[in-house]
MARTI-475632 format. One line per field, with one value per atom (N, C-alpha, C): residue number from 0; x negated, y negated, z. Coordinates in nm, 3 decimals. Layout:
<sites>
seq <- [NUM / ...]
east <- [X / ...]
north <- [Y / ...]
up <- [Z / ...]
</sites>
This chain:
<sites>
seq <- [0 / 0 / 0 / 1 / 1 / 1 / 2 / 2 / 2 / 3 / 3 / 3 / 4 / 4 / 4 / 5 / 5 / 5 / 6 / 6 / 6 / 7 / 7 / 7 / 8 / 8 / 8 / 9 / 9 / 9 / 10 / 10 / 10 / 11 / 11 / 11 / 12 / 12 / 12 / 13 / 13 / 13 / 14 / 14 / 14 / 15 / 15 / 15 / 16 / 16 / 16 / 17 / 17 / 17 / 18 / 18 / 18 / 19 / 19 / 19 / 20 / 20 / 20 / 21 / 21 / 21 / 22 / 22 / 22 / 23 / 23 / 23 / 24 / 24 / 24 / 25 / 25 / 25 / 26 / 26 / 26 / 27 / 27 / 27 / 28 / 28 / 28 / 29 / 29 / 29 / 30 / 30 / 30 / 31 / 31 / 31 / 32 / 32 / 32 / 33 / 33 / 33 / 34 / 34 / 34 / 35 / 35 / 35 / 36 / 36 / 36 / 37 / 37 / 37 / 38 / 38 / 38 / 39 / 39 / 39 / 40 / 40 / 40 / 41 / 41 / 41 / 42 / 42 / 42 / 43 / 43 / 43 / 44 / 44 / 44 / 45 / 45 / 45 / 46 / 46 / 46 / 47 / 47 / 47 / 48 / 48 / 48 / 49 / 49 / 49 / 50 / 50 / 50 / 51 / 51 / 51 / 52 / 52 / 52 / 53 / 53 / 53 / 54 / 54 / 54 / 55 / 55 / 55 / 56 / 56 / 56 / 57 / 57 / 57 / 58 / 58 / 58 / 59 / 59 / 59 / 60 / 60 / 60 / 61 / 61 / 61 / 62 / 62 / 62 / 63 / 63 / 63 / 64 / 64 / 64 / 65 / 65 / 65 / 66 / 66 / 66 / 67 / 67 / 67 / 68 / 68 / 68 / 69 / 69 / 69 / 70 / 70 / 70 / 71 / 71 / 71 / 72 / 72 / 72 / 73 / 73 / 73 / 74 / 74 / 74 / 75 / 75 / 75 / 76 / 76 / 76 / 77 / 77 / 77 / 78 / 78 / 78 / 79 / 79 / 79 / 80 / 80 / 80 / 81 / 81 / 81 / 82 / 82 / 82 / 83 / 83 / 83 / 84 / 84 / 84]
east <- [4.671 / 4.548 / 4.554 / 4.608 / 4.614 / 4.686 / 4.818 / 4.879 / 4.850 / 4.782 / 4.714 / 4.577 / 4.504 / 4.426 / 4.494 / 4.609 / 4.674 / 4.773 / 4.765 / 4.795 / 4.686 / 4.559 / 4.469 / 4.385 / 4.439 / 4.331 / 4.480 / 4.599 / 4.687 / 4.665 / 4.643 / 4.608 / 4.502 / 4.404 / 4.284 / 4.301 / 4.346 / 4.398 / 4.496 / 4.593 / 4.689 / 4.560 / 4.445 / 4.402 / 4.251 / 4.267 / 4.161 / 3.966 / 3.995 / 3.907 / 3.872 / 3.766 / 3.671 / 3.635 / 3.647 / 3.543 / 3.408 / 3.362 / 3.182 / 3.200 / 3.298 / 3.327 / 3.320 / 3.310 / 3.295 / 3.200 / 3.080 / 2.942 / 2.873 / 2.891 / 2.821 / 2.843 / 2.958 / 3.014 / 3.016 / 2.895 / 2.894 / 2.836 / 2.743 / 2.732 / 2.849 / 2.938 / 3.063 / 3.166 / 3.174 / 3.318 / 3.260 / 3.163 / 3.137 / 3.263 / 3.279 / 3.319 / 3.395 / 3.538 / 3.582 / 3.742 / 3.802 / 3.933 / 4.005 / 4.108 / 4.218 / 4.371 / 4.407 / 4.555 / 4.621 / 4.719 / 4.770 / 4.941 / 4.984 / 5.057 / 5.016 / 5.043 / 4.998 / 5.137 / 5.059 / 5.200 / 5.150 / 5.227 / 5.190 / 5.203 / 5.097 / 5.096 / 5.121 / 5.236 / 5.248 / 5.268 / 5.410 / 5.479 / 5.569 / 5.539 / 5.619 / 5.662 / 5.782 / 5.805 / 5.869 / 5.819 / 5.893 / 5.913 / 6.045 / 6.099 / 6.032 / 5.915 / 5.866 / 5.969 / 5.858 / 5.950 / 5.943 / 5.812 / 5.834 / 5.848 / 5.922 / 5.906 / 5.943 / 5.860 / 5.835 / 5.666 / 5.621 / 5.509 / 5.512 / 5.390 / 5.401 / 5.259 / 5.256 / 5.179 / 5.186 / 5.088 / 5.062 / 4.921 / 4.906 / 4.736 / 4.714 / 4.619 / 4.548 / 4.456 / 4.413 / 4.316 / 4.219 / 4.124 / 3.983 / 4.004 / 3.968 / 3.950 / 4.121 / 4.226 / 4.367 / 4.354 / 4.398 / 4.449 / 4.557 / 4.539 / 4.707 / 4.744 / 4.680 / 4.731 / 4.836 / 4.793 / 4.891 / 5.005 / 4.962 / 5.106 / 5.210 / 5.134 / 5.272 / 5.318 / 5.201 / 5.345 / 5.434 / 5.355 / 5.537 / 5.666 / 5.626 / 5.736 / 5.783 / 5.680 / 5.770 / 5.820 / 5.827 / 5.883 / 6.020 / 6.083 / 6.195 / 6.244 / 6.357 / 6.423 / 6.493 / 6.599 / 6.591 / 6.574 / 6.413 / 6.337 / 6.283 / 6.242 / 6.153 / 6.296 / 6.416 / 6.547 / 6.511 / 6.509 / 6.539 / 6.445 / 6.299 / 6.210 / 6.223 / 6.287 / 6.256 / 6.380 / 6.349 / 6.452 / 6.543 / 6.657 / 6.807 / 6.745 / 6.838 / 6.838 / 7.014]
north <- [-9.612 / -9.548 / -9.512 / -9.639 / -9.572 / -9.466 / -9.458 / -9.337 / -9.216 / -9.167 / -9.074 / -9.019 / -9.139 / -9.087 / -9.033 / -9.123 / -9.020 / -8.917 / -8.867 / -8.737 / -8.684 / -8.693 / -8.596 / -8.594 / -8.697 / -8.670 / -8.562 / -8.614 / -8.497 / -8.364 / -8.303 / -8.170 / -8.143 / -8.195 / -8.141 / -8.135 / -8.244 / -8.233 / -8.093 / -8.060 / -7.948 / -7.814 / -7.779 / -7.679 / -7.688 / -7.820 / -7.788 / -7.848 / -7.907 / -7.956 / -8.063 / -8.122 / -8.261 / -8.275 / -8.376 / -8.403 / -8.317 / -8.335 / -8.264 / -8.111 / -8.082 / -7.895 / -7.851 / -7.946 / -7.923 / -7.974 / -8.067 / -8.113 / -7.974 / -7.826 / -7.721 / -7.656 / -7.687 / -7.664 / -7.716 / -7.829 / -7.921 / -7.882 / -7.747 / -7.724 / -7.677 / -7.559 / -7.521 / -7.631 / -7.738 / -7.796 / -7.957 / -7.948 / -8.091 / -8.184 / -8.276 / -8.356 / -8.465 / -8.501 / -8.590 / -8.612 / -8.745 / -8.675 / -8.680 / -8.668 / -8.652 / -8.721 / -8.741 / -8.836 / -8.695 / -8.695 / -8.612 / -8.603 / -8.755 / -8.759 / -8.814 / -8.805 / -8.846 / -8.884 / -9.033 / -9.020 / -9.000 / -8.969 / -8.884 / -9.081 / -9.072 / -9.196 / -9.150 / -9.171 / -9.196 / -9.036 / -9.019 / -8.881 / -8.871 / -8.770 / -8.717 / -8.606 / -8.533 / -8.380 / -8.362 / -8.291 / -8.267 / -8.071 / -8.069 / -7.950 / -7.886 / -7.796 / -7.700 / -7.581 / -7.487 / -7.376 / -7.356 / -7.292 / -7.219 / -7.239 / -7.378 / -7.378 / -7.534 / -7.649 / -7.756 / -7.792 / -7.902 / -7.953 / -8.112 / -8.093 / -8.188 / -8.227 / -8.389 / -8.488 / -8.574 / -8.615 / -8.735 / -8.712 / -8.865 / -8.804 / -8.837 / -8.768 / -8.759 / -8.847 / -8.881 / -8.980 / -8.879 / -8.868 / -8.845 / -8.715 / -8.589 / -8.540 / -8.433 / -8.514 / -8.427 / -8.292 / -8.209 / -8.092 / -8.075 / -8.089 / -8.078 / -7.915 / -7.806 / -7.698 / -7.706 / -7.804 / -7.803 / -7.847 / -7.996 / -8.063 / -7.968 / -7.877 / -7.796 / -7.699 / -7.654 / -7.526 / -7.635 / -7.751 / -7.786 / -7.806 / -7.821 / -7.828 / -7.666 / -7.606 / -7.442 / -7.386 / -7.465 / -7.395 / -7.399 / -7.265 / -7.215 / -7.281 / -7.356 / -7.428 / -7.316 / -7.196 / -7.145 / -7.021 / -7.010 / -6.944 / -7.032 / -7.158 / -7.259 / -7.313 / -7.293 / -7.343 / -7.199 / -7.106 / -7.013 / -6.975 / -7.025 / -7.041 / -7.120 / -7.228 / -7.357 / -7.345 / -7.400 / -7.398 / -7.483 / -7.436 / -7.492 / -7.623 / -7.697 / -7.840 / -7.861]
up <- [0.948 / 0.990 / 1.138 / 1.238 / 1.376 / 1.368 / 1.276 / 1.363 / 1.260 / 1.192 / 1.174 / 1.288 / 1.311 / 1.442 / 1.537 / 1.588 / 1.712 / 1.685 / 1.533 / 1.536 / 1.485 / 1.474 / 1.461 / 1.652 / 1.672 / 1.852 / 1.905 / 1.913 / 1.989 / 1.916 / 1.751 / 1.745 / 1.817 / 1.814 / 1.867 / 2.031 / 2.067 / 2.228 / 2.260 / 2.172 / 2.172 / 2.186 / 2.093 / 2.054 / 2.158 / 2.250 / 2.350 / 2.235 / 2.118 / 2.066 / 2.039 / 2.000 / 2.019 / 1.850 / 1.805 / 1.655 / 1.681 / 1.802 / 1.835 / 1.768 / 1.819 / 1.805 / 1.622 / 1.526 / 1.353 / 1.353 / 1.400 / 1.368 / 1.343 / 1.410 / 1.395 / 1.275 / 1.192 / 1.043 / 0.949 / 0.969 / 0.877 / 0.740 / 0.708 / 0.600 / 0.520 / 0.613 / 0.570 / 0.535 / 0.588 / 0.535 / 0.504 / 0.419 / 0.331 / 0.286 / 0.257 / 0.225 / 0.340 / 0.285 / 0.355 / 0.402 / 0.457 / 0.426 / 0.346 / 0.327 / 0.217 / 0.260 / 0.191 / 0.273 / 0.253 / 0.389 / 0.406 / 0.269 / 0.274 / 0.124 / 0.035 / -0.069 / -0.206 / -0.275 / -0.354 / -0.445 / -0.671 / -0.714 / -0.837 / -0.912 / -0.987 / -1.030 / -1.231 / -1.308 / -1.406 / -1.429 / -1.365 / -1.337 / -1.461 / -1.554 / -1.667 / -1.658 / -1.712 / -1.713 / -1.827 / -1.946 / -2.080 / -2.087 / -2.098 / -2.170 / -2.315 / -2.274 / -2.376 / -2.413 / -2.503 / -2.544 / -2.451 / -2.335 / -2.298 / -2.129 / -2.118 / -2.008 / -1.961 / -1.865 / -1.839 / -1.886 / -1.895 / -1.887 / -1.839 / -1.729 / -1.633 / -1.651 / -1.636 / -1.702 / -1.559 / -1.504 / -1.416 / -1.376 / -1.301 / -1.314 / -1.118 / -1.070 / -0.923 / -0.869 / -0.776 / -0.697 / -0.717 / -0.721 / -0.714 / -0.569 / -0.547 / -0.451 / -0.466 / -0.507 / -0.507 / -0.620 / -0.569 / -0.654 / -0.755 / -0.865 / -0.947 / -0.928 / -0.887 / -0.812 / -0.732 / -0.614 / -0.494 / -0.530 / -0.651 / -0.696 / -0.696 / -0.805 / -0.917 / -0.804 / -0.703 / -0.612 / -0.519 / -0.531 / -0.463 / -0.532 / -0.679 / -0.758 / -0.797 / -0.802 / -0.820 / -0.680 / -0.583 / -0.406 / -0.501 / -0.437 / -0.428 / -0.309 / -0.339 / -0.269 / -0.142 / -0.202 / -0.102 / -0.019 / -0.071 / 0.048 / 0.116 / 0.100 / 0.181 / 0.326 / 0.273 / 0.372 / 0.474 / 0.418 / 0.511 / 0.615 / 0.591 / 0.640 / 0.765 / 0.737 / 0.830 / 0.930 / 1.081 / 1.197 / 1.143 / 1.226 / 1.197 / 1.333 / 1.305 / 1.398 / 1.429]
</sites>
């Protein structure tokens, strides 16, 4: 938990902003937070005709949207994307 705060106080420190600066958006962005990882609890993947089908289930608030585009990222366009080190 601390070190998620001090990477949400250094973005906001980076972008010159305060928690105060979203109290004015509070109708716009209801809710709460979200863990930034997730882990897939009771992860299956079975070979259909027409394809894969993927079975696991979410915490309350997670998207099984987001799950599946990380499993359909193209491995390499996402390499070519990212800086060499």
């Amino acid at each position: 938990a601390d070190q998620m705060l001090e990477f949400e106080q250094s973005f906001l420190t980076q972008y010159g902003l305060t928690p105060e600066d979203f109290c004015k958006f509070r109708k716009l962005t209801p809710g709460a937070r979200r863990p930034l990882l997730l882990w897939l609890e009771d992860l299956s993947v079975a070979e259909v005709d027409r394809g894969l089908q993927f079975q696991f289930d979410l915490p309350s608030g997670a998207y099984a949207t987001v799950v599946l585009r990380e499993f359909m990222k193209d491995v390499a366009t996402t390499t070519e994307n990212e800086p060499s080190t």
